[in-house]
C-alpha positions, 0 to 999 in steps of 0.5 A: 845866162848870156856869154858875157856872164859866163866867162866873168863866172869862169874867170872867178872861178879860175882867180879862186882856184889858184887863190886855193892852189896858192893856199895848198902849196902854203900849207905843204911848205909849213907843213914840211918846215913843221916835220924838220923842225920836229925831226930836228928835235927828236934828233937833239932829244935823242943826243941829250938822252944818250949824253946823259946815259953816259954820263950816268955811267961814268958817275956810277963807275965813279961811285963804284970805284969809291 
């Protein structure tokens, strides 16, 4: 392998490791935006569940008073 040959492996190597550098960084951010996003659900889930406890509540104390 002669030294022309070399530095043309090395700088394709080197293109594709920032090509897979760039992909990592890529998938982190999804990956971040996916655990927002689910935080973000379980948290209005969790809104949901307690606005329809208290709405049991007071319907029951409704029935109770009747």
């Amino acid at each position: 392998m002669d030294k022309q040959m070399y530095k043309q492996l090395i700088a394709e190597y080197m293109r594709r490791e920032s090509e897979l550098k760039n992909k990592v960084e890529e998938l982190e951010l999804e990956l971040d935006q996916q655990e927002q996003d689910f935080h973000f659900d379980m948290r209005n889930k969790q809104m949901e569940v307690v606005q329809l406890t208290m709405e049991n509540a007071n319907l029951k104390d409704q029935v109770l008073d009747n």
